[in-house]
N, C-alpha and C positions, 0 to 999 in steps of 0.2 A: 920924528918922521920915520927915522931906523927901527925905533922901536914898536910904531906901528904894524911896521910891517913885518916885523919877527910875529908880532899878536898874530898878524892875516894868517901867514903861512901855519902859525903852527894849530891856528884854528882849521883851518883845509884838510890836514893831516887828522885833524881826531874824527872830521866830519867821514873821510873817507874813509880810515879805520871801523867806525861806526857803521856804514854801508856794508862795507865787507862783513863785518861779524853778523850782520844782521841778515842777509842772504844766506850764509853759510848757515844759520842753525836754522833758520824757517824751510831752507831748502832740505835739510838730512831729516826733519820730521816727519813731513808725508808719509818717505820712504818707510818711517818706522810703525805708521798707523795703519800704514797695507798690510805689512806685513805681518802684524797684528789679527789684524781682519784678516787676511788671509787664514791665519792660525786657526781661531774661532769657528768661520765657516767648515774647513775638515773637521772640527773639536765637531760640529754639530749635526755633521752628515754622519757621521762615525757612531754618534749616540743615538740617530736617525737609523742606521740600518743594524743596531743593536735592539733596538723597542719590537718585541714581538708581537704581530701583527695579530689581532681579534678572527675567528675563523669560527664557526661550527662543523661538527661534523656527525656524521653517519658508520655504522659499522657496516660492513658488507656483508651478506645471510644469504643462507642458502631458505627459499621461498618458492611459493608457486607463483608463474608468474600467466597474470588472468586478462587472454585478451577479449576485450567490450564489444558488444555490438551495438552502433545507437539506433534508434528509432522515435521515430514521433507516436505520442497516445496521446488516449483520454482515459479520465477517469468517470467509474460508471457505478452504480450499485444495482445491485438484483433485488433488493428489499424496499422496496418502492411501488404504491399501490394508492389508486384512487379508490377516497373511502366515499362508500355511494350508501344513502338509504334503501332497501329491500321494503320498506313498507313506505305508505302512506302517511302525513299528518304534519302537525306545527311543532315547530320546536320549542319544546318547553324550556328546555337549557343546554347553551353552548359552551363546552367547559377548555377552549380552545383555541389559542395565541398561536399569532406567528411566528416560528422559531422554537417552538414551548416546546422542550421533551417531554413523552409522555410513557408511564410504563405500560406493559404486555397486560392485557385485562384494566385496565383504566377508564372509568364511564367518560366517553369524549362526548358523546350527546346523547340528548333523552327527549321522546319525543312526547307529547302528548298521547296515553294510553288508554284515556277513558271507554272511548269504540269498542277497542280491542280486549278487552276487561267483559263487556257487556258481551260481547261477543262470543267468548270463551265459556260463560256463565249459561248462557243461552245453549251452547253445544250441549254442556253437560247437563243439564237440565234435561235436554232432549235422550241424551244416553243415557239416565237412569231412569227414564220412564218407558225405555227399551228395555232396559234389564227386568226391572217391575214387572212386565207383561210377561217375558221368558220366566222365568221366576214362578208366577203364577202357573203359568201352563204345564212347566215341570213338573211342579207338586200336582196337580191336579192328572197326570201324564197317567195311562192304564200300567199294571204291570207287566204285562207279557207282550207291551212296545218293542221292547228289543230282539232282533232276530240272528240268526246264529249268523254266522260272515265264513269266509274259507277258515281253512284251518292255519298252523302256525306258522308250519312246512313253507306255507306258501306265499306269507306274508315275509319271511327273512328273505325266502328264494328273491323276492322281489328288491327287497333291501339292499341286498348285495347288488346287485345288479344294479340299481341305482348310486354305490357307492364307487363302485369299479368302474363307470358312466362315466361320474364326478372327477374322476382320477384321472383315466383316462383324456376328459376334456382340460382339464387345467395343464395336461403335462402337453396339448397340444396332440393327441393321438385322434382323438376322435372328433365329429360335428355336432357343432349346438343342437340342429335336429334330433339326433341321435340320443345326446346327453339328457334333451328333455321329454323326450319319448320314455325314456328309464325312468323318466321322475314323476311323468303322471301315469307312469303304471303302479308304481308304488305308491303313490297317494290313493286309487284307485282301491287296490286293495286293504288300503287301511279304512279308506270310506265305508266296504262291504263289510267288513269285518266291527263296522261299528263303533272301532276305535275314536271316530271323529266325528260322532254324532254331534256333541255336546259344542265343534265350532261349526259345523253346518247348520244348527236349529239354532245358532246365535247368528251368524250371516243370513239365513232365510228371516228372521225377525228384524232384519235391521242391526241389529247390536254391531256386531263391526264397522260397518259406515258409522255409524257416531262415536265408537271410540276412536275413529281415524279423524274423522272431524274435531273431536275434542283435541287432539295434538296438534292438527292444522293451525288451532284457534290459539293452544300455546304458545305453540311458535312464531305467530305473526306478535301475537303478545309481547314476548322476549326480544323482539326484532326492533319495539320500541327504544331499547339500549341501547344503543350503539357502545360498542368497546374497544380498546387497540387490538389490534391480532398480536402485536409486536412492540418492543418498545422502539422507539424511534423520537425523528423530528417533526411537528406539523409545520407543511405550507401549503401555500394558493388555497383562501380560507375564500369559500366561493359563496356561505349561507351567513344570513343573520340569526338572530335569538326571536321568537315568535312567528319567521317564517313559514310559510306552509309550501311542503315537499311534497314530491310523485314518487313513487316508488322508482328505482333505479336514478335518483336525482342525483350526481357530483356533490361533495360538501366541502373536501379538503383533500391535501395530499400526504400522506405518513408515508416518510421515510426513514431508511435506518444507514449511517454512514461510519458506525466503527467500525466495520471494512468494507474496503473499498477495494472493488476490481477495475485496470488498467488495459484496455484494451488496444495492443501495440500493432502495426504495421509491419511485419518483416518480409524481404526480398526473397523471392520463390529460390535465388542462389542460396542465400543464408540458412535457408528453412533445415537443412541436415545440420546444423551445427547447435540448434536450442534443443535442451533437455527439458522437461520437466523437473522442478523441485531446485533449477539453477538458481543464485542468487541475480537480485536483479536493484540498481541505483536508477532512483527516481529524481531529478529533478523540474517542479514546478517553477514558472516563472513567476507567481507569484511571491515566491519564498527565496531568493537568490540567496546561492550560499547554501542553502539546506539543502542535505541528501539524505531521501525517504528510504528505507530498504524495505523489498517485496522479494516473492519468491515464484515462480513458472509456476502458473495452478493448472493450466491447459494448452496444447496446443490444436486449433483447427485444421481438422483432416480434410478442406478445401481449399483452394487457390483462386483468387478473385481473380476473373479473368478480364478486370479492367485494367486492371494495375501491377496483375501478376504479383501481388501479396498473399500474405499467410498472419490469421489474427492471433497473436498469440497472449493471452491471459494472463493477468499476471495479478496476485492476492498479496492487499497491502494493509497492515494495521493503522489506523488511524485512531487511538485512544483519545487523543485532543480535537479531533473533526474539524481540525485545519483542510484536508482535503474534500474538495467537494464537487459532487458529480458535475461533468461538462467541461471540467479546469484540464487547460492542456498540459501536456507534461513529455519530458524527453526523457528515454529510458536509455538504458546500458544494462546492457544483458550480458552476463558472464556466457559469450559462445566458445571460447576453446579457455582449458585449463593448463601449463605445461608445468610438471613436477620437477619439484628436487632442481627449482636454475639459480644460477649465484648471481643475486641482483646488488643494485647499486640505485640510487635515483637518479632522473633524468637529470635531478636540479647538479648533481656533482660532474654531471657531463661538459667538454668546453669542445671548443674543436679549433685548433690553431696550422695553420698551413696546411689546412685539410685535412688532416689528422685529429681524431677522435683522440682526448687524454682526458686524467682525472687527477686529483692531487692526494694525495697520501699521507700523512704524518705522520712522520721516524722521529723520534729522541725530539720535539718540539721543534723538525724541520719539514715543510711542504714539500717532497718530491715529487717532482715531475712523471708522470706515468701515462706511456701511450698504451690506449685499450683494445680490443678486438671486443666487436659489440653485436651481437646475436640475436635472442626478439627483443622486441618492443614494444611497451604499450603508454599512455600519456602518461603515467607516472613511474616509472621503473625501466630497466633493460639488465638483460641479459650480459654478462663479462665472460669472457669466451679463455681472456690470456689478458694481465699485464694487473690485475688486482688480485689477491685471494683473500678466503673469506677468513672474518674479524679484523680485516684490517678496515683502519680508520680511515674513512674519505671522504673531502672537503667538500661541504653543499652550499656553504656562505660566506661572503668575503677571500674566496679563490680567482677574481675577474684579472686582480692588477698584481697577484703573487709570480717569483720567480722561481725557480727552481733552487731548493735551499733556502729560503728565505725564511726566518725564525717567526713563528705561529704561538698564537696562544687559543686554546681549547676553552668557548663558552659555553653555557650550557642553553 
């Protein structure tokens, strides 16, 4: 029984011994993995605020700095013409799609000719049987037909006088009256003197009315072709092929769109600020993203007294005929230019406690830099004080930098 209970007791003691040890090292561990972790986290904010931070930048230049004017246009072109038949007849052939470019002298339609053939045929027929008779009567003419006329004196005297008329009239000195009064007195005199026998005795037989009618008859002839004036576009194709037309009939519309004129709206206040020949940015809503360049070809010396605008013109190339007449478009007109200002982009501008600043990189550290900021336009400003130029200034990844904080330069 004694010796039981020496077992009890000394088992009590190894149980409690056992507790204690067992508290004592589970307890001083923790301690040890905090503190640990503790360690680490500095180890990793440390390596954190060593990593240099990704940035772009900008140099700072001395530029012109160009402030826009906008306006609303359209685009228009002046080479645009309805093509009409001038003669009569059916069409023999239509050589013309919608959309189809066509070149300058290009047969676009042809009309049936036959009429006008006969026609022509007939004239001249008629004229050389005028000539025939003249012809005859010549040769057969007495000799002592011809009678003497003034003399020579008085034919130049005339001459002149007709030529100084002519001068006179075109330089705006003298009246059509006047000028043609000079002219049938010198044809007068050329009549007496016989000079113009030989087209009076061909008008008195006819002969000139029929060589004028033989050209009438050519020309309605040739009128059968139809041809471009211009190279261009065809649209609004308004005939078919076998058709029969009236003279002055609609067929089709040719247009030419490798330039194109914009014709812009400016405020009667702005109107002193556009130059001709300033450059000018187009954008189409059609095209987002793309900027057309055109340049001032005109300004209107009226003022719409609706709206108190001024139309001002503007010439635009279009090599690809992406633009096309009636398409609206927003301009920006270069109206003031200022020389020689040390710019920066807006995109490097921030503004922190109401204070306009930029950031700077020194030796691959971001400096803090407040600006003084002078004109402005939506891409650019003016640095008045606190950058100078070719220094490097932060346009990207400056939102969450500190002042000093270590930067690295991407391209």
């Amino acid at each position: 029984m004694i010796f039981s209970k020496k077992i009890l007791i000394i088992s009590l003691i190894i149980i409690v011994v056992a507790v204690l040890a067992f508290f004592i090292f589970f307890r001083e561990k923790p301690y040890e993995s905090e503190e640990a972790s503790t360690q680490d986290t500095e180890e990793e904010a440390r390596k954190v605020k060593e990593t240099p931070l990704p940035v772009k930048v900008v140099e700072a230049q001395i530029g012109d700095l160009i402030i826009k004017l906008k306006s609303p246009g359209e685009a228009v072109t002046n080479m645009k013409i309805n093509m009409k038949a001038e003669v009569a007849g059916v069409i023999k052939s239509l050589n013309v799609e919608e959309s189809k470019h066509v070149k300058k002298g290009e047969l676009l339609v042809e009309l049936d000719d036959e009429k006008y053939r006969l026609d022509l045929e007939q004239e001249e027929a008629t004229r050389l049987k005028v000539l025939s008779e003249l012809l005859v009567e010549k040769r057969f003419a007495e000799p002592g037909e011809t009678r003497s006329g003034p003399d020579r004196e008085k034919i130049q005297e005339a001459k002149d006088d007709y030529e100084e008329a002519r001068r006179r009239f075109r330089s705006g000195l003298t009246s059509r009256a006047e000028f043609e009064k000079a002219n049938t007195e010198y044809e007068l005199s050329l009549i007496e003197s016989g000079e113009k026998k030989e087209e009076i005795r061909a008008a008195a037989k006819g002969l000139t009315q029929a060589e004028i009618r033989v050209k009438s008859a050519q020309m309605n002839l040739e009128k059968t072709k139809i041809k471009a004036p211009f190279s261009g576009l065809i649209h609004d194709i308004k005939v078919s092929p076998q058709e029969h037309v009236t003279s002055g009939r609609e067929l089709f519309t040719l247009v030419n769109i490798d330039r194109i004129r914009v014709h812009a709206k400016v405020l009667e206040s702005e109107i002193g600020k556009m130059k001709v020949g300033r450059e000018v940015d187009l954008k189409f809503s059609a095209y987002p993203g793309k900027i057309f360049k055109g340049e001032v070809k005109a300004i209107s010396p009226v003022i719409n007294p609706q709206d108190k605008t001024c139309n001002v013109i503007i010439d635009v190339a279009n090599p690809e005929k992406e633009i096309k007449p009636g398409m609206h478009v927003e301009v920006e007109i270069a109206a003031e230019i200022h020389k020689d200002k040390l710019l920066i982009p807006q995109d490097a501008i921030l503004v922190r406690s109401g204070r306009k600043l930029a950031f700077v990189v020194e030796e691959r550290l971001a400096k803090w830099r407040y600006i003084d900021v002078g004109l402005e336009n939506e891409d650019y400003a003016e640095v008045l004080d606190g950058v100078k130029e070719g220094e490097l200034v932060i346009i990207e990844g400056h939102f969450t930098l500190a002042h000093d904080a270590r930067v690295r330069i991407q391209k």
